[in-house]
CHARMM internal coordinates of N, CA and C (Angstrom, degrees):
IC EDIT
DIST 1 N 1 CA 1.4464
DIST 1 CA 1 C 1.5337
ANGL 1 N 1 CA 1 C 108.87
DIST 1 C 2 N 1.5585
ANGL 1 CA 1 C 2 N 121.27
DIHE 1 N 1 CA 1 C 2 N 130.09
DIST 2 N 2 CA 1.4296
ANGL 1 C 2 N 2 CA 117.75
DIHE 1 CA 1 C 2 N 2 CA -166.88
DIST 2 CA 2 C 1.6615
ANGL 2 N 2 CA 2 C 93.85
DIHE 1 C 2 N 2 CA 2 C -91.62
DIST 2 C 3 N 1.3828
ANGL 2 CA 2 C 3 N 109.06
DIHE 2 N 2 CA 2 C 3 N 169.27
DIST 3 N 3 CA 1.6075
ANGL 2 C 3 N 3 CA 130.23
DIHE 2 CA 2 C 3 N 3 CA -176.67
DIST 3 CA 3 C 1.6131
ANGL 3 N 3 CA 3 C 95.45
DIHE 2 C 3 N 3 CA 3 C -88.65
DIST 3 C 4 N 1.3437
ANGL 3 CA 3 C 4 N 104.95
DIHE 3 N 3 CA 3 C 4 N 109.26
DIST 4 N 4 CA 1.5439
ANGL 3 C 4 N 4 CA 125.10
DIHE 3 CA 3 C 4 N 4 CA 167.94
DIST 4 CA 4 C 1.3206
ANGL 4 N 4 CA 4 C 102.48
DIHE 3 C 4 N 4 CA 4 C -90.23
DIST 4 C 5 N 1.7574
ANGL 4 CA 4 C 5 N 131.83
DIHE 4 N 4 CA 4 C 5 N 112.68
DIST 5 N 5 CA 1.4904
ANGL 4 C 5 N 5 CA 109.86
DIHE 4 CA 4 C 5 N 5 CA 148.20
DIST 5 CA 5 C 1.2434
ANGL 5 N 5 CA 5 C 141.03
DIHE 4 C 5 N 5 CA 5 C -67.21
DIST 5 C 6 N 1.3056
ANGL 5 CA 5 C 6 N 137.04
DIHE 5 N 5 CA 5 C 6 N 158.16
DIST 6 N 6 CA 1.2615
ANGL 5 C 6 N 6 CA 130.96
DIHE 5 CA 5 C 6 N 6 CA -145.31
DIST 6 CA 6 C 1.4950
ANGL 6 N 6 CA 6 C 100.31
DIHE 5 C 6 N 6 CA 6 C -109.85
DIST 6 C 7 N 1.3627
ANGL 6 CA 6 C 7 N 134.89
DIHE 6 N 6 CA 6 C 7 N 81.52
DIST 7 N 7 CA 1.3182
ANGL 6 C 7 N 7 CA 128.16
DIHE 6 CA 6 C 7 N 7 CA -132.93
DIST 7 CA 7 C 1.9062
ANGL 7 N 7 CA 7 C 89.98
DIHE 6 C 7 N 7 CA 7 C -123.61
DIST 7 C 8 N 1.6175
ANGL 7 CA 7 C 8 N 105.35
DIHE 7 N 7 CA 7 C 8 N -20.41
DIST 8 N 8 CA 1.5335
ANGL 7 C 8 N 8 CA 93.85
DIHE 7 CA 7 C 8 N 8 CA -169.04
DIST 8 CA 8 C 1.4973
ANGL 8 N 8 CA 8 C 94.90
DIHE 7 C 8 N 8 CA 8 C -93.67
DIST 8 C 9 N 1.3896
ANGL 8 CA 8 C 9 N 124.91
DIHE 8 N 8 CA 8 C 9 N -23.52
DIST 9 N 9 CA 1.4169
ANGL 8 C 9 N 9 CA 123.21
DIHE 8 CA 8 C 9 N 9 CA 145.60
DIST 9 CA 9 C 1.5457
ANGL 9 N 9 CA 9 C 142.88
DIHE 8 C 9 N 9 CA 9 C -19.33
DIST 9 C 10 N 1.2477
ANGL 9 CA 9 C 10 N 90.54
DIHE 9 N 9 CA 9 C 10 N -69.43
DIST 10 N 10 CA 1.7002
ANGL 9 C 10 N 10 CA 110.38
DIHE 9 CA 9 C 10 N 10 CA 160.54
DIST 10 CA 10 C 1.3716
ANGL 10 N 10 CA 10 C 108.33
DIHE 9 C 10 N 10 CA 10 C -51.32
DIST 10 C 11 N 1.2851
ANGL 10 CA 10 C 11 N 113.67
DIHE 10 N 10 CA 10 C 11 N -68.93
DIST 11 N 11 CA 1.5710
ANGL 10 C 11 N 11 CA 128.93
DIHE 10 CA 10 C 11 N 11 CA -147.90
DIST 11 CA 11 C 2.4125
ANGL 11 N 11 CA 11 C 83.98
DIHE 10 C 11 N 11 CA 11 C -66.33
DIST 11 C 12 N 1.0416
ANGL 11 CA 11 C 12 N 98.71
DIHE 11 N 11 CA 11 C 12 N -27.63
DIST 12 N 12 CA 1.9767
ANGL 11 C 12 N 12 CA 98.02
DIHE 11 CA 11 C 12 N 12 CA 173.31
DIST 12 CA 12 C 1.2326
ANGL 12 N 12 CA 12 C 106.92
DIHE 11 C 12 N 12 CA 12 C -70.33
DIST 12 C 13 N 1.2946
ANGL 12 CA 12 C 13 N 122.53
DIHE 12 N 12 CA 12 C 13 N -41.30
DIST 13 N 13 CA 1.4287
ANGL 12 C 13 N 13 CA 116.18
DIHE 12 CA 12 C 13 N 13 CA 177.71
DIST 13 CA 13 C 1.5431
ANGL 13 N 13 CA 13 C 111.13
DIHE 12 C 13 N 13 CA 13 C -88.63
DIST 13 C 14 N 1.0450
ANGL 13 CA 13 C 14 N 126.13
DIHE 13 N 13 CA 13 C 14 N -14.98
DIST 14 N 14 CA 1.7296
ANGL 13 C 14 N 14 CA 111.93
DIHE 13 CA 13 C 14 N 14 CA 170.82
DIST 14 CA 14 C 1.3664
ANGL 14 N 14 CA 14 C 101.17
DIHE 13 C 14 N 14 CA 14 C -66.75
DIST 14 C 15 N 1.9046
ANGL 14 CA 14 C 15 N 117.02
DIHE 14 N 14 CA 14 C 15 N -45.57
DIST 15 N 15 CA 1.7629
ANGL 14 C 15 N 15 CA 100.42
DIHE 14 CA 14 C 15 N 15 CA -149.13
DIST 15 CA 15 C 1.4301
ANGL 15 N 15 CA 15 C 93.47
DIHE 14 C 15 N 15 CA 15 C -93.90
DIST 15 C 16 N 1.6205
ANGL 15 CA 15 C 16 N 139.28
DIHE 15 N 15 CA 15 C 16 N -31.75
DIST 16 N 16 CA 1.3836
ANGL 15 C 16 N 16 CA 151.72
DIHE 15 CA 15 C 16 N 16 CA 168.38
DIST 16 CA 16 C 1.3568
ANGL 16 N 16 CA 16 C 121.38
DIHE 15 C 16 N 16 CA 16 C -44.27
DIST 16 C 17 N 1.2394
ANGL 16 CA 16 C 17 N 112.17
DIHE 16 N 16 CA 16 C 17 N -67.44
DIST 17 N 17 CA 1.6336
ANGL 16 C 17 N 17 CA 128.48
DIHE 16 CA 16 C 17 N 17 CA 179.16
DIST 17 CA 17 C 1.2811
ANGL 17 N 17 CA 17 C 129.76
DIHE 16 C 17 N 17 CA 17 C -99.05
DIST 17 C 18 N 1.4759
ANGL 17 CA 17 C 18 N 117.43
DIHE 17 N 17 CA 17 C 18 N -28.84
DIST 18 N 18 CA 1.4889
ANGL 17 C 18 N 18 CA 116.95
DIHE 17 CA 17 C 18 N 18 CA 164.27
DIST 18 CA 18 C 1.2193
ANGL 18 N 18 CA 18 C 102.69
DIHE 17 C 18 N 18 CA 18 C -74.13
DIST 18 C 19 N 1.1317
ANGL 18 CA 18 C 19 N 125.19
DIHE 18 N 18 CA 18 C 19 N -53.15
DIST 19 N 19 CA 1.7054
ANGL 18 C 19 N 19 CA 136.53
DIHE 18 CA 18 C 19 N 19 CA -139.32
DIST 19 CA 19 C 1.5944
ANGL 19 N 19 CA 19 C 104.75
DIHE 18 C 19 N 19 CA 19 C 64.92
DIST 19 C 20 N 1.0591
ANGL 19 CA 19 C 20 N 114.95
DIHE 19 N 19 CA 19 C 20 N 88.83
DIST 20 N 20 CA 1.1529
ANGL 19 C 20 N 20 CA 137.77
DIHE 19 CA 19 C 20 N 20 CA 165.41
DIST 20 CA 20 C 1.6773
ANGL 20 N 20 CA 20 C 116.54
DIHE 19 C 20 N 20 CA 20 C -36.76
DIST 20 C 21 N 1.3787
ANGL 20 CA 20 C 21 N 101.92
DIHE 20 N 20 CA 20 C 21 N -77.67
DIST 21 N 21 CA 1.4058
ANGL 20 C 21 N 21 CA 124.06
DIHE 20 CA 20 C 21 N 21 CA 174.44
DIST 21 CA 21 C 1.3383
ANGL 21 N 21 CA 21 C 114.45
DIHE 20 C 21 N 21 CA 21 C -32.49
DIST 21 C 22 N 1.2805
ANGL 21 CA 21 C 22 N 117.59
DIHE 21 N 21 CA 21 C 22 N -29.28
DIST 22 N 22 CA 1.3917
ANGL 21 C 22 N 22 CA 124.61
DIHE 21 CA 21 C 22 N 22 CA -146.60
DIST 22 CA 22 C 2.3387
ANGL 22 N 22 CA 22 C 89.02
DIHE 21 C 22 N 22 CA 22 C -106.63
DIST 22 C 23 N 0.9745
ANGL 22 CA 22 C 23 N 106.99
DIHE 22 N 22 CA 22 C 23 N -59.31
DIST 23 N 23 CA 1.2190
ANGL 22 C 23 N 23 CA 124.46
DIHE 22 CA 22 C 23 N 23 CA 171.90
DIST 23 CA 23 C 1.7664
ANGL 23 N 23 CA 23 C 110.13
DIHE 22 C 23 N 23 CA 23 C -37.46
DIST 23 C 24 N 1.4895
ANGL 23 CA 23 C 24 N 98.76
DIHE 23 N 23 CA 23 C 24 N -64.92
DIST 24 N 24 CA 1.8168
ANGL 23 C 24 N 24 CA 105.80
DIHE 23 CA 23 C 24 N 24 CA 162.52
DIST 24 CA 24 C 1.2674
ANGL 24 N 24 CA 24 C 124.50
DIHE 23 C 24 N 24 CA 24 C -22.09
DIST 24 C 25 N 1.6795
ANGL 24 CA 24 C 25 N 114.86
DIHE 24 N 24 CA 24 C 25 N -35.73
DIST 25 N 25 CA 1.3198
ANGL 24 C 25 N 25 CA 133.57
DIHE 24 CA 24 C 25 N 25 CA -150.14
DIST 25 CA 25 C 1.4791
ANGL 25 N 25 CA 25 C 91.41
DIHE 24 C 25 N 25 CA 25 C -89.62
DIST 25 C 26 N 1.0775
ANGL 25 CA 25 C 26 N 119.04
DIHE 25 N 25 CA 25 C 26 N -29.11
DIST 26 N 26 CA 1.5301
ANGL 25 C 26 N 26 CA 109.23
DIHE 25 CA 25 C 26 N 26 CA -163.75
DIST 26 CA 26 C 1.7326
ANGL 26 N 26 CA 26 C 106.43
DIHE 25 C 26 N 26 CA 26 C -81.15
DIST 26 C 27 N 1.2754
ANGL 26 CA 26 C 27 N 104.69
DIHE 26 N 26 CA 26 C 27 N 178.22
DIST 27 N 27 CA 1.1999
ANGL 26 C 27 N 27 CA 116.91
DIHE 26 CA 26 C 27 N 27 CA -162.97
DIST 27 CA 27 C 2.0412
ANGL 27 N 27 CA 27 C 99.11
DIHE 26 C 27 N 27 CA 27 C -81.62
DIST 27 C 28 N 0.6273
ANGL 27 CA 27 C 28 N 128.35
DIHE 27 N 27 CA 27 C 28 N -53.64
DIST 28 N 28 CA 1.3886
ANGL 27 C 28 N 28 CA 121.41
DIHE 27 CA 27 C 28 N 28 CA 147.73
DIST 28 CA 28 C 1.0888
ANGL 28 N 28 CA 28 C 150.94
DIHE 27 C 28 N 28 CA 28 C -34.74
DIST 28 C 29 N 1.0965
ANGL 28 CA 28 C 29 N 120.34
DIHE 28 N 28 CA 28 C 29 N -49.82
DIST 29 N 29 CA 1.2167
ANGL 28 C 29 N 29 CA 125.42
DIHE 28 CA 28 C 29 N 29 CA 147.45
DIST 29 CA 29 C 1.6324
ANGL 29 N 29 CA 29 C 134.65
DIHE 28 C 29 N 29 CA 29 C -85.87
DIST 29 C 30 N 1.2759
ANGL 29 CA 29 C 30 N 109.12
DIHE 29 N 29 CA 29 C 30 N 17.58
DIST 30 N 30 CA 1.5563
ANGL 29 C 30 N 30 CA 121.36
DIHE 29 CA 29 C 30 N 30 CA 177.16
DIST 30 CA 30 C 1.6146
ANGL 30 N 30 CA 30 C 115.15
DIHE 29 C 30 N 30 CA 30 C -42.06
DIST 30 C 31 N 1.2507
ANGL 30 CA 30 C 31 N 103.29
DIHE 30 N 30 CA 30 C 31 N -58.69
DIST 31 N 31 CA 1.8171
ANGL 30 C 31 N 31 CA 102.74
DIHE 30 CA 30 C 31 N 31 CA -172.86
DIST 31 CA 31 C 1.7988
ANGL 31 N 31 CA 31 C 94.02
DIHE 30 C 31 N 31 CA 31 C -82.39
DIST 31 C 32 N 1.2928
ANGL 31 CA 31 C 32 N 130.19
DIHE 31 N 31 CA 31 C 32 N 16.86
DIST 32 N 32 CA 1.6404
ANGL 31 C 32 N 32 CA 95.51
DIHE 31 CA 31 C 32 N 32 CA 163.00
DIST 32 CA 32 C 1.6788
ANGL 32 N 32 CA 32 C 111.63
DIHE 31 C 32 N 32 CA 32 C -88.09
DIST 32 C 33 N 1.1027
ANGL 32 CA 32 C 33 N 127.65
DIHE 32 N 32 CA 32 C 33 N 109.39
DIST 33 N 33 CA 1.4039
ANGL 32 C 33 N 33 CA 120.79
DIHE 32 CA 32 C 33 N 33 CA -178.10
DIST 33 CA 33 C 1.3560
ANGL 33 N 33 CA 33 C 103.73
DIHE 32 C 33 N 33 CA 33 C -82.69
DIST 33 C 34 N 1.4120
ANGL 33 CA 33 C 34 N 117.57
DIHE 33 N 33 CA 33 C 34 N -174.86
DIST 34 N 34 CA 1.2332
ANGL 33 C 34 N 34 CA 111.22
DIHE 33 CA 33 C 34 N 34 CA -168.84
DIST 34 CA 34 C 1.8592
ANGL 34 N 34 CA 34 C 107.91
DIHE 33 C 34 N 34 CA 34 C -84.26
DIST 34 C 35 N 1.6430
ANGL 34 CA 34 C 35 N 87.03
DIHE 34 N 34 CA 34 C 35 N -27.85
DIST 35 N 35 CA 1.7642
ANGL 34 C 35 N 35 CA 113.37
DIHE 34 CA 34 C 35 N 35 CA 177.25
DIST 35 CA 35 C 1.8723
ANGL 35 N 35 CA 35 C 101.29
DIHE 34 C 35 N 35 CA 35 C -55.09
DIST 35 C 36 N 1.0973
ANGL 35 CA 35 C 36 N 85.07
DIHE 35 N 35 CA 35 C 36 N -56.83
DIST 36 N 36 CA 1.7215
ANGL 35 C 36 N 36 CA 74.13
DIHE 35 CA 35 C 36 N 36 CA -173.64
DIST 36 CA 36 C 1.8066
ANGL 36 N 36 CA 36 C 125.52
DIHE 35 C 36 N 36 CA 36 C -84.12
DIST 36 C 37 N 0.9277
ANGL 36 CA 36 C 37 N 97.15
DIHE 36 N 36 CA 36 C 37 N -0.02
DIST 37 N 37 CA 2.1345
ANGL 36 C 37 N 37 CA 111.17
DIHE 36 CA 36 C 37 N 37 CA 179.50
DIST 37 CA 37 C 1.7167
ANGL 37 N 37 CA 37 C 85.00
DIHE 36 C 37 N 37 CA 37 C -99.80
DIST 37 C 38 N 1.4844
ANGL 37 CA 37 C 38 N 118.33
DIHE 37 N 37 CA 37 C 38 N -26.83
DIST 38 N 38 CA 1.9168
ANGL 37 C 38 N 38 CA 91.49
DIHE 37 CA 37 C 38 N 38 CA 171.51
DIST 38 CA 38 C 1.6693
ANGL 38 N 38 CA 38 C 112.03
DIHE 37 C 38 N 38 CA 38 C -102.80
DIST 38 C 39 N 1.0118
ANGL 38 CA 38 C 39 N 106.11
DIHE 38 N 38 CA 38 C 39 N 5.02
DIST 39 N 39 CA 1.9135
ANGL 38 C 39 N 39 CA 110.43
DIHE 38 CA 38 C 39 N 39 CA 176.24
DIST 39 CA 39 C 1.8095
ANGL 39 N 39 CA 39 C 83.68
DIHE 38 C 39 N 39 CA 39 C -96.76
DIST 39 C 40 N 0.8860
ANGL 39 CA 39 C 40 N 140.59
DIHE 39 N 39 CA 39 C 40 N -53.22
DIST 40 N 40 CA 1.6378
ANGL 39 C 40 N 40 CA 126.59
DIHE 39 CA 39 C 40 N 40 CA 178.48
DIST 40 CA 40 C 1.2492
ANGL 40 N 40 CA 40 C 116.06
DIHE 39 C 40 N 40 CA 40 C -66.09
DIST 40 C 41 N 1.3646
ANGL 40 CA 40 C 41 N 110.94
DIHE 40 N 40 CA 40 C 41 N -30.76
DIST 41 N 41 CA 2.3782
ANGL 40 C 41 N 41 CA 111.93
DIHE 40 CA 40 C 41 N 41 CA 178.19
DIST 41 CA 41 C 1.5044
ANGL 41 N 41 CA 41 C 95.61
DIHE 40 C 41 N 41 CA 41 C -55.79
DIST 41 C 42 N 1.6773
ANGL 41 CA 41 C 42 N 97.46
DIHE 41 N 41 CA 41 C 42 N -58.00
DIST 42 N 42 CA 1.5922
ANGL 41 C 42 N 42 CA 105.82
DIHE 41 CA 41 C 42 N 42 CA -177.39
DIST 42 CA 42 C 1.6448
ANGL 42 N 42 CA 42 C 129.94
DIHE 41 C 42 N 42 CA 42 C -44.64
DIST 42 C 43 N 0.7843
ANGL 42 CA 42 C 43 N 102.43
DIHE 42 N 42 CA 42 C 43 N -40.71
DIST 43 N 43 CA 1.4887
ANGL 42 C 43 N 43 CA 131.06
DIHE 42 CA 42 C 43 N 43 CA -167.82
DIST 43 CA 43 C 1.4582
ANGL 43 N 43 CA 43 C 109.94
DIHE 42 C 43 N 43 CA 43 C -67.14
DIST 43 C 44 N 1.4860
ANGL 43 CA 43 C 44 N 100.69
DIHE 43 N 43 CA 43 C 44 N -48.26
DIST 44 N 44 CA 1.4397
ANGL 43 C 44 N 44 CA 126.95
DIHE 43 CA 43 C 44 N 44 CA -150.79
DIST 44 CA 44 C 1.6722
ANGL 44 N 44 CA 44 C 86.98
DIHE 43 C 44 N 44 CA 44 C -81.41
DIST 44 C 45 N 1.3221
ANGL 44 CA 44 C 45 N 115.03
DIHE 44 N 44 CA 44 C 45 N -48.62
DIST 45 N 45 CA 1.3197
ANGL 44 C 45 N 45 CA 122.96
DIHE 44 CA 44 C 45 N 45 CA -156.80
DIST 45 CA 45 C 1.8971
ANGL 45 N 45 CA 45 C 102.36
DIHE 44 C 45 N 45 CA 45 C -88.40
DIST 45 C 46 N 1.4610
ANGL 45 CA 45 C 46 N 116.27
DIHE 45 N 45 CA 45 C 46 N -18.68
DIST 46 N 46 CA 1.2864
ANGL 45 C 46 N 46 CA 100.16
DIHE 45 CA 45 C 46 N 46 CA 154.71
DIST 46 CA 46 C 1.4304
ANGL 46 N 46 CA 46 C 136.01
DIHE 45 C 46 N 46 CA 46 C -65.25
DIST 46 C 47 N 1.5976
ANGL 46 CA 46 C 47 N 109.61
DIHE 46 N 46 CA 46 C 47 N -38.80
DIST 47 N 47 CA 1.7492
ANGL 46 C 47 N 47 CA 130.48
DIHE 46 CA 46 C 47 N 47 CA -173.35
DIST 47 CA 47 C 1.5923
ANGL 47 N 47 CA 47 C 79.04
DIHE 46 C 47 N 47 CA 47 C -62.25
DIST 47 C 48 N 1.2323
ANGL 47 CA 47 C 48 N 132.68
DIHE 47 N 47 CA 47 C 48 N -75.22
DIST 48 N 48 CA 1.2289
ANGL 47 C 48 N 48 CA 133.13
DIHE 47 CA 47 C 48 N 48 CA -158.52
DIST 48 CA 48 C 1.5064
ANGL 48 N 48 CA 48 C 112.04
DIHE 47 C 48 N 48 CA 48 C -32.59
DIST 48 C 49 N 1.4646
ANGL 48 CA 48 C 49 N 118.21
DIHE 48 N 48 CA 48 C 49 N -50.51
DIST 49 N 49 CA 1.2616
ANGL 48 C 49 N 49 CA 102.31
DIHE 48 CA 48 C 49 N 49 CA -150.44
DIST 49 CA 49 C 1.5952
ANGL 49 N 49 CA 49 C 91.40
DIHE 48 C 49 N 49 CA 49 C -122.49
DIST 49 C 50 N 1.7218
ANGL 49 CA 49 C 50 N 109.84
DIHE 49 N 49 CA 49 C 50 N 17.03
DIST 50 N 50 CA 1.7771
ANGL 49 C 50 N 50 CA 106.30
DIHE 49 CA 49 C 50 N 50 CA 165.06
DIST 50 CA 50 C 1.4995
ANGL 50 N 50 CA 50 C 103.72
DIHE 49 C 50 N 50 CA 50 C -96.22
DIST 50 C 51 N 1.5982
ANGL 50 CA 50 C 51 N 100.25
DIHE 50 N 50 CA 50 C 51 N -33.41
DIST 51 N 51 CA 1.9269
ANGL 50 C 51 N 51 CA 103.62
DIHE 50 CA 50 C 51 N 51 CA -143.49
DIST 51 CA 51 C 1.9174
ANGL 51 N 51 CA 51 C 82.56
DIHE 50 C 51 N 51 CA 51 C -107.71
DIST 51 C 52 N 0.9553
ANGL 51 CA 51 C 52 N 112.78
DIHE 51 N 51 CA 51 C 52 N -25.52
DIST 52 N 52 CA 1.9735
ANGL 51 C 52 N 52 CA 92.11
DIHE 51 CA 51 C 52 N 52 CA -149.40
DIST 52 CA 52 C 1.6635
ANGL 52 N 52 CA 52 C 80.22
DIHE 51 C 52 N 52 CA 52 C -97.65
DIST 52 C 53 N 1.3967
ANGL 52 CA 52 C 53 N 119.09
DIHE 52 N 52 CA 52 C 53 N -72.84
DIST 53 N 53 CA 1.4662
ANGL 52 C 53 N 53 CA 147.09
DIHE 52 CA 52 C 53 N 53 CA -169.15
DIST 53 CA 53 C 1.5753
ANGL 53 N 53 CA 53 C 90.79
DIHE 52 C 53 N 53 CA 53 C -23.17
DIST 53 C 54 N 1.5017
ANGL 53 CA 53 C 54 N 117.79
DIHE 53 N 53 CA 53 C 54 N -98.52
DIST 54 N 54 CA 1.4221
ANGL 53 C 54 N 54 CA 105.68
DIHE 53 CA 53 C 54 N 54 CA 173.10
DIST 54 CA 54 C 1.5073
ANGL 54 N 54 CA 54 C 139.11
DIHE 53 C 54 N 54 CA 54 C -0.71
END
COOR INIT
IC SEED 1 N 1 CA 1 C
IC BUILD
């Protein structure tokens, strides 16, 4: 069985339980859009289970 990351997981608890949206707002976290925190979940969760998982 290959290593799936759990990325639609995450992405439930950023917009569900953090409140995401709300976090964005701050001065810190301004440039995470939602576009780019799911091109990195994504991303993150391919290396994982092409490059490390193996």
């Amino acid at each position: 069985m290959a290593y799936q990351s759990p990325v639609e997981q995450i992405r439930f608890i950023l917009n569900e339980v953090v409140d995401f949206a709300e976090v964005g707002r701050t001065e810190l976290f301004s440039e995470a859009t939602e576009e780019t925190v799911n091109a990195v979940l994504t991303e993150g969760g391919r290396i994982a289970a092409e490059v490390y998982a193996p």
